[in-house]
Backbone as CSV, one residue per row, in Angstrom:
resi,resn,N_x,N_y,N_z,CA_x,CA_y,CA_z,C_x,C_y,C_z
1,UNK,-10.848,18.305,13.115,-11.665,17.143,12.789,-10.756,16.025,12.309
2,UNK,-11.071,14.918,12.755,-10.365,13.734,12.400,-11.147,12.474,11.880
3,UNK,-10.808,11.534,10.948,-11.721,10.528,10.485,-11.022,8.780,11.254
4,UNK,-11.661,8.134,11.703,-11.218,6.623,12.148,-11.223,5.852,11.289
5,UNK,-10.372,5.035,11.332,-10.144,3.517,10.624,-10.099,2.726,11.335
6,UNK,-11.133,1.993,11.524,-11.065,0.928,12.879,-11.472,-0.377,12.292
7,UNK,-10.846,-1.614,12.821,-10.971,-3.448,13.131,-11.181,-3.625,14.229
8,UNK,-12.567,-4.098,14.284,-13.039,-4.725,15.310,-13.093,-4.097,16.730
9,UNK,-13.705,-2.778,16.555,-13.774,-1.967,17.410,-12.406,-1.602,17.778
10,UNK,-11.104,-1.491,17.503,-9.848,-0.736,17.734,-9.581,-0.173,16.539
11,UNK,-9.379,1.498,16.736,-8.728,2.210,15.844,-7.636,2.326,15.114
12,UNK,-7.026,2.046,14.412,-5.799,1.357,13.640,-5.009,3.344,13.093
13,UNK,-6.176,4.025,12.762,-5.959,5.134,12.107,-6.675,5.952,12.667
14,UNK,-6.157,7.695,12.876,-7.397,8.685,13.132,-6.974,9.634,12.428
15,UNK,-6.362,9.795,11.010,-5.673,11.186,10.214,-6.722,12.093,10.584
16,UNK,-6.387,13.556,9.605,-7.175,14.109,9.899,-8.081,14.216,8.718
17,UNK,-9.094,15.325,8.484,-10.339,14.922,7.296,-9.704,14.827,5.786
18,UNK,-8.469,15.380,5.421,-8.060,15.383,4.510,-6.988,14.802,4.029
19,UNK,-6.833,14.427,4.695,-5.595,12.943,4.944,-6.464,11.691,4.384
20,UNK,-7.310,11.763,5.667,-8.529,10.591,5.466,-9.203,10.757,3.921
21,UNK,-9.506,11.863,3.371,-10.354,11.855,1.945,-9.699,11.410,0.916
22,UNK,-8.351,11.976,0.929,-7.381,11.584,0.227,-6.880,10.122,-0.232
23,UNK,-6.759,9.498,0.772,-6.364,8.041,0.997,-7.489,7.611,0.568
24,UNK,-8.774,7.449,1.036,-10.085,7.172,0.400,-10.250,7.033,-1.003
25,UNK,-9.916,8.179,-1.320,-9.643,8.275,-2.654,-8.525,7.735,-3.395
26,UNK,-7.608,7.511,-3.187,-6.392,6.390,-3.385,-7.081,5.305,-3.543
27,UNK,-7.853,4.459,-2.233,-8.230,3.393,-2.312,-8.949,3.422,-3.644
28,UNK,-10.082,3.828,-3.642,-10.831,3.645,-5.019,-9.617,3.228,-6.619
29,UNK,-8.782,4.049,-6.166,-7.815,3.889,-7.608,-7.440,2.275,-7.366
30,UNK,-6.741,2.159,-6.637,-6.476,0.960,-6.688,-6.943,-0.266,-6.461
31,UNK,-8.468,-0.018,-6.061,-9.504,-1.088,-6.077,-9.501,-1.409,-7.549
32,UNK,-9.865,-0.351,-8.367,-10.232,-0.310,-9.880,-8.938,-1.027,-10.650
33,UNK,-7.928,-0.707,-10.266,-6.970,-0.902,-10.914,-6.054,-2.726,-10.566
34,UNK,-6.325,-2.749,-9.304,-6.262,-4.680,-8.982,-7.758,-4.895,-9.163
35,UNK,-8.951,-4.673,-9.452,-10.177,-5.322,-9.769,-10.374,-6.036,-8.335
36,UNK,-10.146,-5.687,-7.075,-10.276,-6.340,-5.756,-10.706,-5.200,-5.170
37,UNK,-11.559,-5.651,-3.981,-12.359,-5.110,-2.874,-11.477,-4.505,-2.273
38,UNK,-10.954,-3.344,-1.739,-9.611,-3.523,-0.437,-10.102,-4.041,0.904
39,UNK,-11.580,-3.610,1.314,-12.069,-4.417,2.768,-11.768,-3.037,3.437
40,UNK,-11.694,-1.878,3.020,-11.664,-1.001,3.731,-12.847,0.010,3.280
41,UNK,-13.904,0.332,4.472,-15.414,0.388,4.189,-15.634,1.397,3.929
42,UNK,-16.910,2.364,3.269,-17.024,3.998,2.808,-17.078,4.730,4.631
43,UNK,-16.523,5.668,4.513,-16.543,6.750,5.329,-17.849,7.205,6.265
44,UNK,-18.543,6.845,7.563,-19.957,7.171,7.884,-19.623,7.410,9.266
45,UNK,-20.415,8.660,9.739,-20.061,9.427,10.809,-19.028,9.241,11.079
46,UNK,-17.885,9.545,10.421,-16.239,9.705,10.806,-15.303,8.484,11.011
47,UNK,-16.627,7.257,10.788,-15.844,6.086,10.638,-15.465,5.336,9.692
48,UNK,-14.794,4.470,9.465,-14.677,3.421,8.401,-14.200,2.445,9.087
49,UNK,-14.957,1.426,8.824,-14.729,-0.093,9.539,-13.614,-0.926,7.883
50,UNK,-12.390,-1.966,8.352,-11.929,-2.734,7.712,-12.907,-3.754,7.891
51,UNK,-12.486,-4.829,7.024,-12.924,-5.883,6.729,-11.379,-6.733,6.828
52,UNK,-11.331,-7.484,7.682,-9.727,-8.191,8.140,-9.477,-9.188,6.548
53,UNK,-10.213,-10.139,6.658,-10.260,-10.848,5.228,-10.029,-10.273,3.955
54,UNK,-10.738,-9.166,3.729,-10.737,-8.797,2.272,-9.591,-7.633,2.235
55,UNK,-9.065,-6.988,3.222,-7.979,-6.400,3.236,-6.895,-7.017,3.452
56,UNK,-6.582,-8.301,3.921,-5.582,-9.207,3.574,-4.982,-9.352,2.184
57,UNK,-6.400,-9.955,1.558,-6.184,-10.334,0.139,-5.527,-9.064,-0.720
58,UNK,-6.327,-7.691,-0.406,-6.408,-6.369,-1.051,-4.809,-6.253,-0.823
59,UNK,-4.127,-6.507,0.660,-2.957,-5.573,0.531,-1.237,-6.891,-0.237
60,UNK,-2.115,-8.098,-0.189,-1.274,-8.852,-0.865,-1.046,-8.642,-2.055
61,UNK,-2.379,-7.976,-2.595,-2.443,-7.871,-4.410,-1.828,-6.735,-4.762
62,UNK,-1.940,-5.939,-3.611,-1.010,-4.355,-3.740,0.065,-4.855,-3.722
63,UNK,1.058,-5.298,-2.875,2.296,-5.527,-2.877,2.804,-6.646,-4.159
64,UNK,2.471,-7.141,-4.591,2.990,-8.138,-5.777,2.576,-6.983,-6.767
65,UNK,2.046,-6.217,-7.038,1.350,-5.811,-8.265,2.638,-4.419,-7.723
66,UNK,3.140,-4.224,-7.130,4.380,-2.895,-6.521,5.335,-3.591,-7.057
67,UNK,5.603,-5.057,-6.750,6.580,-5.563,-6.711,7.032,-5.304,-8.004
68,UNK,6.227,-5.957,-8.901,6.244,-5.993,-10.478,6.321,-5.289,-11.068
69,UNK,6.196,-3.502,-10.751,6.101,-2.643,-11.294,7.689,-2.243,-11.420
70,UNK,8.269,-1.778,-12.605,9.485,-1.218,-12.504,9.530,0.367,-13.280
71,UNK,8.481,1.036,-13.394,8.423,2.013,-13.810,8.245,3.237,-13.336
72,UNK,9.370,3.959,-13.173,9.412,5.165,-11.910,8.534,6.378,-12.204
73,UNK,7.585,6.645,-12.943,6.112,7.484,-12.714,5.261,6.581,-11.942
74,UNK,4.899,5.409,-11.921,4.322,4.804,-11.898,4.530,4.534,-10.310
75,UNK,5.806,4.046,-9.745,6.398,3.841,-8.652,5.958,4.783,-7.459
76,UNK,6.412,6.093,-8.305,6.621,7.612,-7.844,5.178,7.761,-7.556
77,UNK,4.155,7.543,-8.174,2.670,7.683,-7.820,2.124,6.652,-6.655
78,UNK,2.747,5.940,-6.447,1.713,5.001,-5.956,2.451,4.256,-4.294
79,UNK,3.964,5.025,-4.576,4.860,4.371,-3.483,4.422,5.291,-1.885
80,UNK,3.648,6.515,-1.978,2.864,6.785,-0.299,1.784,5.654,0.323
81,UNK,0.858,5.606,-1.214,0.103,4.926,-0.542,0.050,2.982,-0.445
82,UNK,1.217,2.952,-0.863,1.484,1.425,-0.566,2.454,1.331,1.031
83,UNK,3.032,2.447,1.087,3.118,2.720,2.493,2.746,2.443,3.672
84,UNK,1.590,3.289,3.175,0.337,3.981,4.212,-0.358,2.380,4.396
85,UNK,-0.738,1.598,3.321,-1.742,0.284,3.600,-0.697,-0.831,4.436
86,UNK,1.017,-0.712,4.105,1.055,-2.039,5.059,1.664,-1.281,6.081
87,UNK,1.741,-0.172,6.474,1.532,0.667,8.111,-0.076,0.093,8.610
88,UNK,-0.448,0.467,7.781,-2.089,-0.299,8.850,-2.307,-1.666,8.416
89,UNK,-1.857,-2.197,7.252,-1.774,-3.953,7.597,-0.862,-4.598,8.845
90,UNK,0.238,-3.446,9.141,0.797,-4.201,10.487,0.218,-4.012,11.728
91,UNK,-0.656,-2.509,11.694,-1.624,-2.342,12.931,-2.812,-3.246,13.105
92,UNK,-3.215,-3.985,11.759,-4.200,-4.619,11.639,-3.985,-5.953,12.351
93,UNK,-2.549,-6.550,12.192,-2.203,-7.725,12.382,-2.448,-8.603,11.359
94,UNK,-2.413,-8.033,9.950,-2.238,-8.897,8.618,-0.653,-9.585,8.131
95,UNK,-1.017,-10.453,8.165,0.845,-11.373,7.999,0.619,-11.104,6.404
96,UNK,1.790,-10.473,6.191,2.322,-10.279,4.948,3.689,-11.091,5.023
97,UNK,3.344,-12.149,3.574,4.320,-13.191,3.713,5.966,-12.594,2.435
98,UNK,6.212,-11.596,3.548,7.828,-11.025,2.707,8.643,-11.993,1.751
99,UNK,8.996,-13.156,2.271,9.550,-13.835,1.446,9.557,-14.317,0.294
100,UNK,7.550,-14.745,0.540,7.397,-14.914,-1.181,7.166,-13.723,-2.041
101,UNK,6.723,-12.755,-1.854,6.988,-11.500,-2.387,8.509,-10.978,-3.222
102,UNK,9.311,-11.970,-2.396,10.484,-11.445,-2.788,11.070,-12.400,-4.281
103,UNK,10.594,-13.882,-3.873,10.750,-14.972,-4.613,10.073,-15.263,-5.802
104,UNK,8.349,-14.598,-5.410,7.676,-15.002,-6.865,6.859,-13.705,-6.370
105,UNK,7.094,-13.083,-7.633,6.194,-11.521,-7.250,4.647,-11.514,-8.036
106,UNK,4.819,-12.994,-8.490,3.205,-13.380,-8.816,2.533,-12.429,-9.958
107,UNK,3.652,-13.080,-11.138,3.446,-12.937,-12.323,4.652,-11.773,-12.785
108,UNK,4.042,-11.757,-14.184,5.477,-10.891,-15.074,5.646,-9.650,-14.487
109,UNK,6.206,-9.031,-14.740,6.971,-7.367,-14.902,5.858,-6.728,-15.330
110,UNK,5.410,-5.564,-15.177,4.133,-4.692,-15.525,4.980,-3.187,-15.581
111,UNK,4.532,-2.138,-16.582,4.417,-0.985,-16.152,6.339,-0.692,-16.098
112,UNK,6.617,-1.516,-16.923,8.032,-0.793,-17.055,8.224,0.085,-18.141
113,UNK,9.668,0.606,-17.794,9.832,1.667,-18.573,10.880,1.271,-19.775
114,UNK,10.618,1.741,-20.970,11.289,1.269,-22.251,12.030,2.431,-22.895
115,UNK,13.253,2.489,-22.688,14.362,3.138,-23.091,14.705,3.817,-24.839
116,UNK,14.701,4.740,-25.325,14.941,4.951,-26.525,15.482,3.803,-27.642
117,UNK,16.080,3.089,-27.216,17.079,2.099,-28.217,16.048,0.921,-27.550
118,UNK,15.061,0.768,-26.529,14.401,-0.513,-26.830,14.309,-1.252,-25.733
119,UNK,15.379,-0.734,-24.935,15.643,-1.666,-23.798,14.687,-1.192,-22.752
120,UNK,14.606,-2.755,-21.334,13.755,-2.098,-20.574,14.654,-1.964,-19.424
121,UNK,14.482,-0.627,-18.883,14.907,-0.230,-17.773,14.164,0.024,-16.392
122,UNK,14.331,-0.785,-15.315,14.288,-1.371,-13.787,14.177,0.407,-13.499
123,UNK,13.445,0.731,-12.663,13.013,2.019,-11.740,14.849,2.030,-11.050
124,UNK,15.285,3.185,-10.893,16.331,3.736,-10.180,16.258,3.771,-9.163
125,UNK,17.436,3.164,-8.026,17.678,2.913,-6.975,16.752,2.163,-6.022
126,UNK,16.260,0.964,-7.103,14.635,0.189,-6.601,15.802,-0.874,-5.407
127,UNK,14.747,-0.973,-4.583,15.597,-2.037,-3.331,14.541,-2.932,-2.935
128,UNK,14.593,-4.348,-2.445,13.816,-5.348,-2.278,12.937,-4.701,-1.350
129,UNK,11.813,-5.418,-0.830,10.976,-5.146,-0.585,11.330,-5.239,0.735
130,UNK,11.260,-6.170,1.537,11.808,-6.492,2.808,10.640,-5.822,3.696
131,UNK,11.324,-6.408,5.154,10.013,-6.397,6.200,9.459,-4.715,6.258
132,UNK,11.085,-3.637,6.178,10.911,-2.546,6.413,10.614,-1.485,5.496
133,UNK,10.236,-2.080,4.041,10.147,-0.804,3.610,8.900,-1.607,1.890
134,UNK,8.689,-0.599,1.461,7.600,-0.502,0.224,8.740,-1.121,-1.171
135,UNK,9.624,-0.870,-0.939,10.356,-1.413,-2.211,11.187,-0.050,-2.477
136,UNK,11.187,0.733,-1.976,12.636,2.375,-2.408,12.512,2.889,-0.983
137,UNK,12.103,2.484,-0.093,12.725,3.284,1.550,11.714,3.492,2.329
138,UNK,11.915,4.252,3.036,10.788,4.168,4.338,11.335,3.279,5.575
139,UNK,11.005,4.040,6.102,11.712,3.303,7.620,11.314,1.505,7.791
140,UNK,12.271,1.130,8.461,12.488,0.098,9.024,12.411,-0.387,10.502
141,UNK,11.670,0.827,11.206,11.615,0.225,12.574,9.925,0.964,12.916
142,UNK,9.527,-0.523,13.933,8.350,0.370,14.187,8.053,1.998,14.504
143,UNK,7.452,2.179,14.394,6.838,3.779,14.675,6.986,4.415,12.944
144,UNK,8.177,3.795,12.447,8.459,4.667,11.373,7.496,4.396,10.117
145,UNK,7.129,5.252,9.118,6.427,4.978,7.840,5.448,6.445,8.470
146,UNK,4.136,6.254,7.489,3.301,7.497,7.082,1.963,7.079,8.327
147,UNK,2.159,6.424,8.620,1.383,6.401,9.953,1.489,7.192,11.800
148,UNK,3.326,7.172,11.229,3.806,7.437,12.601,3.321,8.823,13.287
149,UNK,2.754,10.105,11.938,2.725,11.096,12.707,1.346,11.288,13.038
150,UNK,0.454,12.511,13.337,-0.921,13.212,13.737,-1.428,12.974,12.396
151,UNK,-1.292,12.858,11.044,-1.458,12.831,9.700,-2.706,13.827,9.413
């Protein structure tokens, strides 16, 4: 059994049921947690329709709100499924504008980590964000990321 993620009548996603529940369930966290819609719709007869608009906004607020984060539990939790959303923001054909992401990550530092003596310490081996990857790795060429396989 497999669940769809489809825009505008093309399937973007077909994991399978527990892949699909999972991520579902992701979404909810991070709806709650940016206070934004993601535009990605509840689960009905095996489908889920996006919403192109409100998953724009949803996966912009994910990525600045990644960006900002420098705290490696935090990173470590949340770096599949920031993955997984701009693998299907690029199937979607959502322009994610890399540059300013990189320039103004749209607002302070969040969710860092504070060192015994006080100081704050930047997540380990964190790397810019760039076209190819979430901010710590993941492939850089199409096919590659958490989309590429049967899931």
């Amino acid at each position: 059994m497999s669940q769809y993620f489809d825009l505008g009548g093309e399937t973007l996603w077909n994991p399978s049921d527990g892949a699909a529940r999972l991520f579902l369930r992701q979404v909810e966290v991070f709806e709650a947690e940016l206070g934004l819609p993601s535009g990605i719709g509840p689960m009905r007869n095996d489908e889920s329709d996006i919403d192109p608009d409100a998953f724009a906004v949803f996966v912009h607020a994910l990525l600045a709100r990644h960006r900002r984060t420098g705290h490696p539990v935090v990173l470590a939790l949340s770096e599949g499924f920031v993955g997984t959303v701009v693998a299907l923001a690029r199937r979607a054909g959502t322009a994610i504008d890399w540059e300013r992401l990189e320039t103004f990550p749209d607002g302070p530092s969040s969710d860092m980590q504070v060192t015994a003596t006080g100081g704050v310490r930047p997540a380990a081996g964190r790397r810019p964000l760039g076209r190819g990857g979430t901010g710590q790795g993941g492939g850089t060429r199409p096919g590659d990321g958490p989309l590429s396989g049967a899931g």
